[in-house]
C-alpha positions in Angstrom: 137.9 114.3 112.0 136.8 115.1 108.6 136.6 118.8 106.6 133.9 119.9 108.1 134.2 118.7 111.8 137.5 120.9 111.4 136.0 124.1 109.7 133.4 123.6 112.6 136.0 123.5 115.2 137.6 126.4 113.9 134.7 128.5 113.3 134.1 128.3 117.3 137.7 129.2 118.1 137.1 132.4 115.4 133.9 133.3 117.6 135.1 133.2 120.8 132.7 130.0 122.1 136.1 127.6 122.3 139.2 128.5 123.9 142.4 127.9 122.1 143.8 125.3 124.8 140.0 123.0 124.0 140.5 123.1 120.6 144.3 122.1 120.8 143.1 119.3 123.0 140.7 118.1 120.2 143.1 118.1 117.6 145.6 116.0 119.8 145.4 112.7 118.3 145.4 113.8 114.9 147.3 112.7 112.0 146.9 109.6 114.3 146.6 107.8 118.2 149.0 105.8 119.1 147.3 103.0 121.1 150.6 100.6 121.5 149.2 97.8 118.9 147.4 99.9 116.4 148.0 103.6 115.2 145.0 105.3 114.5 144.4 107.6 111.7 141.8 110.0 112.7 143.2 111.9 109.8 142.5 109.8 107.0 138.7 111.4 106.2 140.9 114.9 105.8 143.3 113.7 103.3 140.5 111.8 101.5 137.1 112.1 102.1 136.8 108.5 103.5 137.5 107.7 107.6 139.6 105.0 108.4 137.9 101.5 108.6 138.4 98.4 110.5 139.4 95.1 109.3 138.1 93.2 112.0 139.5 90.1 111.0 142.7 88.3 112.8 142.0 91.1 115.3 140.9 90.5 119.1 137.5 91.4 120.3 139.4 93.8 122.7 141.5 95.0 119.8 138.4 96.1 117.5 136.3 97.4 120.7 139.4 100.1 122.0 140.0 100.7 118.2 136.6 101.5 117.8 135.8 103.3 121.3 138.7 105.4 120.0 137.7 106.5 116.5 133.9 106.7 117.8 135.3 109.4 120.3 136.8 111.2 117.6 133.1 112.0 116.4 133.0 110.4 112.8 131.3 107.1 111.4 132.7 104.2 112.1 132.9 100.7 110.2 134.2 97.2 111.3 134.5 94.7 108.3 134.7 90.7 108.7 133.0 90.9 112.1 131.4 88.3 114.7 128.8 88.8 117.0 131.3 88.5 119.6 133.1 91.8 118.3 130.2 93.3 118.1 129.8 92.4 121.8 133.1 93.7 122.8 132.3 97.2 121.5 128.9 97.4 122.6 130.6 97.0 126.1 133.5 99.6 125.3 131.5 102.9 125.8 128.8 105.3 126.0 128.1 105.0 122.1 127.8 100.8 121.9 124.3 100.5 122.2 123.5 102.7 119.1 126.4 100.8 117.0 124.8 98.9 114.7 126.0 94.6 113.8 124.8 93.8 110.1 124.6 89.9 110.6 124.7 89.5 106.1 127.5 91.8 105.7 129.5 90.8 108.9 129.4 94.5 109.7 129.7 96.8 112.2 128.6 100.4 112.1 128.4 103.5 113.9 126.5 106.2 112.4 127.2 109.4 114.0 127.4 112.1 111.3 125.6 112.3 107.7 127.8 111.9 105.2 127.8 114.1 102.3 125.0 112.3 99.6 125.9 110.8 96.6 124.3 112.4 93.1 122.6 108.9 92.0 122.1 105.6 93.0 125.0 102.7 93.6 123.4 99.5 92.3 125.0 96.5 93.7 124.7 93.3 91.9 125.4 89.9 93.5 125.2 86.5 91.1 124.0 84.1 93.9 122.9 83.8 97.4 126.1 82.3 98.0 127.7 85.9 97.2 125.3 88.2 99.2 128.1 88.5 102.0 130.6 90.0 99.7 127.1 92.0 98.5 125.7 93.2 101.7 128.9 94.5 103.1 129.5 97.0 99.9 126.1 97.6 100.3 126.2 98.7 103.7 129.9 100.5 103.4 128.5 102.5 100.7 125.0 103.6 102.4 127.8 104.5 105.0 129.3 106.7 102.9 126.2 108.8 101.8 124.8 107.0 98.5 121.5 105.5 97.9 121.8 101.7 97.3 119.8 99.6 95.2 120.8 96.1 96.0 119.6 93.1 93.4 120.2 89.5 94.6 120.6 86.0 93.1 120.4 87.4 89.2 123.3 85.0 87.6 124.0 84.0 84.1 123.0 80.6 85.0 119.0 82.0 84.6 120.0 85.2 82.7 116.2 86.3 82.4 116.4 87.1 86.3 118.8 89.6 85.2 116.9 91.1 82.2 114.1 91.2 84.4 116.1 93.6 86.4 117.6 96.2 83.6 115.6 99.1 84.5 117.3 99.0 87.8 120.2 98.7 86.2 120.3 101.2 83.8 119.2 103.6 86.4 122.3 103.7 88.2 125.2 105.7 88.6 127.6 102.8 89.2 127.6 99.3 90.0 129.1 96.7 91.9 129.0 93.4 90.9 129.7 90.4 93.4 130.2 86.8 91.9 131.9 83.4 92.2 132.1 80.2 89.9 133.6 81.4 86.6 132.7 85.6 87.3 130.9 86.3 84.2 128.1 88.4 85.3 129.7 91.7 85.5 130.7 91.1 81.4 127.1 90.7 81.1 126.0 93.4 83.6 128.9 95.7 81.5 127.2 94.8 78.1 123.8 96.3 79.1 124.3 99.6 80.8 126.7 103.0 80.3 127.4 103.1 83.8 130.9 102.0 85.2 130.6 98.6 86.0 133.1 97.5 89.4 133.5 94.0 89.8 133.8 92.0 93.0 135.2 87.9 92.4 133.7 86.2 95.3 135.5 83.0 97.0 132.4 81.1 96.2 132.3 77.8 93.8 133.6 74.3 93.5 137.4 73.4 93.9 138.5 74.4 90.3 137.2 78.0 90.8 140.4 78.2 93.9 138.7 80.2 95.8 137.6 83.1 93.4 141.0 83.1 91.6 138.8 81.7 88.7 136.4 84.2 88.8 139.0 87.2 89.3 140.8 85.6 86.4 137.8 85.7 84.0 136.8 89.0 85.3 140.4 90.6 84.2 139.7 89.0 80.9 136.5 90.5 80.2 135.3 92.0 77.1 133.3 94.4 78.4 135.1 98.4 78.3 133.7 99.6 81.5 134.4 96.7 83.6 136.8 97.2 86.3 138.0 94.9 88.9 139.2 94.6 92.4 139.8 92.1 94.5 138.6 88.7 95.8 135.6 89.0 98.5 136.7 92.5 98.8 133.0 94.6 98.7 134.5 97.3 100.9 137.2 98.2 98.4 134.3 98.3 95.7 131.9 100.2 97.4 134.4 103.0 98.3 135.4 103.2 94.5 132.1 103.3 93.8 131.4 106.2 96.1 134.1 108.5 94.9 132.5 107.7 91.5 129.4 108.9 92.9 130.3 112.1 94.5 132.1 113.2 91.8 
């Protein structure tokens, strides 16, 4: 439950349309549900501003599908991260609301859209180097539609043919904040940093030959940058990004 879902619920109590003992029962599971191998906080949009999300990785199908049914019953959105097409089957089998969850094959992403989010003031432009990177990419992308902004998402713009990426500063300038998503040696967000005022969050990817250690390179390089408005987080994680960038947007 979030604010508003609360204020509503209270509102009714106030006007007489639900009875104290429904509204208790509504409010049961929160700060959290207890369902034996995970405890779900159903609290978490209250204390700030963002649901709970679910790291479907390591998990069971069976795990993310009753986690899932679970926060889906509570009424908000709901996200899976590092999904398969065979969680996505489990939860479209684990209730009423499956078949209008949603599987984004790019971002490996589940979603459940069942409330609008408050909107963002401008647009989130998120940035990816290479093809290679639009995973990392498509899942901030989609966690931060999620979340209310506008995205503008620009692909396969890397240093390596830095005219792509000139080609694209309008779009760049335009937004609010960005998210930048690359492997090899990470220097696109230095670039990306050096041509707008914007805050500039950068994403290493896991993406590039054996000396780049799977993004450690990259995350490296993107700690060291030059660039003043360059902040990082970390490897492969466009989630964590995106929801920085969101609270940067709504403020």
């Amino acid at each position: 439950m979030d604010r508003t879902q609360i204020e509503a619920l209270l509102n009714e109590v106030h006007a007489g349309s639900t009875s104290v003992a429904d509204a208790l029962e509504r409010l049961r599971n929160l700060p959290f549900e207890d369902l034996g191998f995970a405890k779900v906080d159903h609290h978490r949009a209250l204390r700030t501003g963002m649901p709970e999300v679910i790291f479907a990785a390591s998990k069971t199908p069976a795990q993310v599908a009753a986690i899932f049914a679970r926060m889906a019953k509570a009424g908000g959105n709901v996200l899976a991260t590092h999904a398969s097409r065979e969680v996505y089957a489990a939860v479209r089998a684990a209730g009423d609301f499956g078949p209008r969850a949603e599987f984004h094959e790019a971002a490996r992403a589940i979603t459940l859209k069942q409330t609008e989010a408050p909107a963002g003031k401008g647009t989130v432009g998120v940035v990816c180097a290479g093809t290679s990177d639009l995973p990392v990419a498509e899942e901030a992308a989609v966690t931060a539609r999620l979340m209310g902004n506008t995205v503008e998402l620009v692909a396969d713009v890397g240093v390596a043919g830095i005219h792509r990426l000139l080609a694209q500063q309008h779009t760049l300038q335009s937004a609010r904040v960005l998210i930048v998503c690359a492997g090899m040696e990470g220097a696109l967000p230095t670039v990306v940093g050096g041509l707008v005022n914007a805050p500039v969050i950068a994403v290493p990817t896991s993406v590039g030959y054996g000396a780049s250690l799977g993004g450690i390179a990259a995350l490296l390089g993107m700690l060291n940058t030059c660039a003043p408005n360059v902040s990082v987080v970390n490897i492969d994680n466009g989630f964590g990004a995106a929801c920085i960038a969101s609270l940067i947007n709504h403020l």
